[in-house]
N, C-alpha and C positions, 0 to 999 in steps of 0.2 A: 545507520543504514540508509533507511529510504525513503521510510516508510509511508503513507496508505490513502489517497485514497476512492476513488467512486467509480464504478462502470455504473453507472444512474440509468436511472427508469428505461431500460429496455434494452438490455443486448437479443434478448429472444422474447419479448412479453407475451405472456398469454390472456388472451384481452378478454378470458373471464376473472383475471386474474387484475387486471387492469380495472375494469368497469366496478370491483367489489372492494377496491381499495385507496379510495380517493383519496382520506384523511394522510395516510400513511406516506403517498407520493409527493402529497402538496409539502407536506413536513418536510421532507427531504428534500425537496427543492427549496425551500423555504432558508434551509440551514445552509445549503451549499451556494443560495443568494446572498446571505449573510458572509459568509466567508471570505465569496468576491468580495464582496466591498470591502473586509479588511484585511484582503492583498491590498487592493485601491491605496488602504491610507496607510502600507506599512512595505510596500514592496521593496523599498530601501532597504529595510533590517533583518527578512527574513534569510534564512542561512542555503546552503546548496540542495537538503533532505525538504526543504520547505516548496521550492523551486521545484525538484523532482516531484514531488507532491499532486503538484498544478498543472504540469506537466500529464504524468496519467490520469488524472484526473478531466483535461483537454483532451485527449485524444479517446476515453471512455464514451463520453459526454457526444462526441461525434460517432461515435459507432452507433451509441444509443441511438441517436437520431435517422439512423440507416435504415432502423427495423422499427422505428417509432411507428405503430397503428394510425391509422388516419381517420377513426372515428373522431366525429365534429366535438368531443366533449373533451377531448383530449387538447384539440388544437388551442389551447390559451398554457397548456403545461408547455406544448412542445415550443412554443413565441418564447417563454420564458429561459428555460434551457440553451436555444437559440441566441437569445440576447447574453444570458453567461459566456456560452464560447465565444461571444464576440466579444468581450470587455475581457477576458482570459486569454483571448492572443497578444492586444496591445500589452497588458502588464505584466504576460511573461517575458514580453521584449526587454521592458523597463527593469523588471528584476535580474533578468538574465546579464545585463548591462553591469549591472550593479555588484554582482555577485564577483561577475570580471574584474571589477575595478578594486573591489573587497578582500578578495582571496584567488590571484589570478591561477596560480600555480596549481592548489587545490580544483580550483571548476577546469583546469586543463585533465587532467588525470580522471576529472569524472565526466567531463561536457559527452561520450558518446549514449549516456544513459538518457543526457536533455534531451535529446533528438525526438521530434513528432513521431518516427515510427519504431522506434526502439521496444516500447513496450506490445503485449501481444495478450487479447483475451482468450480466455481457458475454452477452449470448444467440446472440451469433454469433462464432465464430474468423475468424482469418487468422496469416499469416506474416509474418516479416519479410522483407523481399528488399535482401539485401547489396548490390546496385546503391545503391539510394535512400538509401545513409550517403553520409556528408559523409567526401570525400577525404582532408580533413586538419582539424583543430581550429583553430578562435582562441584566442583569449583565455578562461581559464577564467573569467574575471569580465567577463562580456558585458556584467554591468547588476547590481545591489546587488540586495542582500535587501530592500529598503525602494522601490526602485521595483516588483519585481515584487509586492510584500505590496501597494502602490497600485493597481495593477492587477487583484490580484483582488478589492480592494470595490469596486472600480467594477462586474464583474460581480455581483458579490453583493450590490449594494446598500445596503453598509453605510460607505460613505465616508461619508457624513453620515446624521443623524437621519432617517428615513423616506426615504431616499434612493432614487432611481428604480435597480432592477439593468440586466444587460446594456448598458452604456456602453462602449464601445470608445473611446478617445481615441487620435488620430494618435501619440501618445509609445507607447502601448501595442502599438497595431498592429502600428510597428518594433519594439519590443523584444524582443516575443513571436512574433516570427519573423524576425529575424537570425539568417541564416545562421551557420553553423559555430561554434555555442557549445556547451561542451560541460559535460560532469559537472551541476553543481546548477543551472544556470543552463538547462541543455538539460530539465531533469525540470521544473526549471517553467514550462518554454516548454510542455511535454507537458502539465502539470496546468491553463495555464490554458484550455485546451482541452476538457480534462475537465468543469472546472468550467461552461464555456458550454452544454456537452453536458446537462449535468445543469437546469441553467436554464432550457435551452430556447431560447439567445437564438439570435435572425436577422441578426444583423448576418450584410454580402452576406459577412465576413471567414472566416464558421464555415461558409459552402458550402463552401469549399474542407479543411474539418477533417481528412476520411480523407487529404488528401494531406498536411498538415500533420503528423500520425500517423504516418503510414507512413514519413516523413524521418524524424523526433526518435526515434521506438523500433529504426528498422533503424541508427542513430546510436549508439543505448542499447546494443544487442547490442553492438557492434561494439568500445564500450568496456568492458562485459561481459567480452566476449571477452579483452582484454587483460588485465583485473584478474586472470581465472583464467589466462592465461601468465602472469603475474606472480607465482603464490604467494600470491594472496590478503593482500597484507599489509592488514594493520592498521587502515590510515589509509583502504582503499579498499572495506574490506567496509560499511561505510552505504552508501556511494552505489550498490554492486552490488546490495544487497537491495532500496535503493530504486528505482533501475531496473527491477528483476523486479515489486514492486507495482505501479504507474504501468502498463507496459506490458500487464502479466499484465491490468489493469483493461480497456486501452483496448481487451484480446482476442486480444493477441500469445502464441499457445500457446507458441511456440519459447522465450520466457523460464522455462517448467518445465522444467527438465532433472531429470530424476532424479540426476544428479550434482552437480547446484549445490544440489539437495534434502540431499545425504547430507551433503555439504560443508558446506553451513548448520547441519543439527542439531549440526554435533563444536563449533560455537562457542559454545552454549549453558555457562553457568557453573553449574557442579550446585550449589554450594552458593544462589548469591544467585538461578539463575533464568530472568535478560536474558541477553542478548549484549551482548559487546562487549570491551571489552581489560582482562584482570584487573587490577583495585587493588583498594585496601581501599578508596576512596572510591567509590560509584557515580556514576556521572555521567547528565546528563542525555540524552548521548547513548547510553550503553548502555541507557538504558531505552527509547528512539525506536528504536534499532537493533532492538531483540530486536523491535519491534511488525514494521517493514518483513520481518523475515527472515519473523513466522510469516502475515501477512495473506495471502499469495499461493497457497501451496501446495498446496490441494485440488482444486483446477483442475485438477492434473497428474493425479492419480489418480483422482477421478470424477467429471469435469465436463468433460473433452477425449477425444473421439474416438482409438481407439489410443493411450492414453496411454505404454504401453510406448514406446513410438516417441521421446519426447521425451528 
């Protein structure tokens, strides 16, 4: 997919919310300073989902800063953030470069997602409601990575040269909402949602969206839910963080918890930076992972109403 991560410290802060929460913002800046620096020393090997990453994660990071409070206690957080977006524009050039020369054909079919204003912050909440999940799972593998990647350039209009966007094909339509699929298959059922949202397109398929949303994220929680009775292994922290991004986007507050927050920062790897599961080799997924865990998180703290509450 895409996945995840940060609309950081302030799309709307509320600066009692702000003034009683130091420990919690500095952390969080703390981790997404860390991160910069290991695009810095990896932007060569991160993949296109890594790139998109960094991406909304730059353009959050500057909205933040729109509605950033100008109490004098603040102003060394907001220097600091400041100096990220600035060291986050040169080495998206650098990666974005990279990516081209890596996998041209791939970053062509997806380059209109890179775009500075492609992504779009949620101006309105909602809930999930545990009714509207799916009783029980199918098949983790609803449908390949290669038909759902077909599906979203027909929205995006990069299936061919100058190609017309917003195409829905009859293969599509079923894919992208069959019932009861679940994990990566169910987040891109969610994203290509997303992506029609953002395009604008009318098919009569995307009236129906919020209901399509309200399934696949009360869906998302629900397996959410299970990963954290689970212990969090290993194998299941991507798809939880990506969850949390995806929904957190489409405006599902309930994916902030402040304990999936607290939880998320102890996986951070102090020396290299990402998330993801220690080795000496990094992989391509701990550098996608670390993006889903930090893209979501500011919402919790100054961009949702009662955020304490989450």
């Amino acid at each position: 997919m895409l996945y995840l991560l940060f609309l950081l410290l302030v799309v709307a802060c509320k600066d009692s919310f702000l003034k009683t929460e130091p420990d919690v913002r500095s952390s969080i800046i703390s981790v997404l300073e860390k991160v910069t620096v290991f695009m810095e020393n990896r932007y060569q090997d991160i993949n296109l989902d890594a790139v998109l990453g960094f991406r909304v994660l730059q353009g959050y990071l500057k909205g933040a800063l729109e509605k950033w409070p100008l109490e004098h206690e603040l102003l060394a957080q907001r220097a600091r953030v400041e100096g990220m977006i600035k060291k986050m524009s040169s080495l998206l050039e650098k990666a974005t470069h990279s990516l081209v020369q890596n996998d041209p054909e791939y970053f062509k079919e997806f380059a209109p997602i890179l775009g500075p204003h492609f992504w779009i912050i949620p101006h309105s909440w909602n809930r999930t409601d545990p009714l509207m999940a799916y009783s029980s799972f199918g098949s983790t593998s609803c449908f390949t990575e290669e038909t759902s990647d077909a599906c979203f350039t027909y929205l995006l209009g990069t299936w061919k040269e100058n190609g017309k966007s917003c195409i829905v094909t009859n293969a599509c339509r079923n894919t992208m909402t069959k019932p009861a699929c679940s994990n990566y298959c169910l987040s891109h059922q969610l994203l290509y949602f997303i992506f029609a949202d953002v395009k604008g397109c009318s098919d009569r398929l995307f009236l129906r969206a919020p209901d399509y949303k309200n399934i696949f994220c009360a869906s998302m929680m629900k397996i959410n839910l299970e990963i954290e009775n689970n212990g969090f292994n290993l194998s299941s922290r991507d798809l939880f963080m990506e969850n949390i991004m995806l929904c957190g986007m489409s405006g599902f507050s309930d994916f902030y918890k402040l304990r999936w927050l607290e939880k998320i920062l102890t996986w951070q790897m102090p020396k290299e930076g990402c998330f993801g599961e220690p080795s000496e080799q990094i992989s391509a997924s701990c550098i996608t992972v670390q993006l889903y865990c930090l893209i979501s998180w500011t919402h919790l703290y100054c961009s949702l109403p009662n955020a304490r509450g989450f």
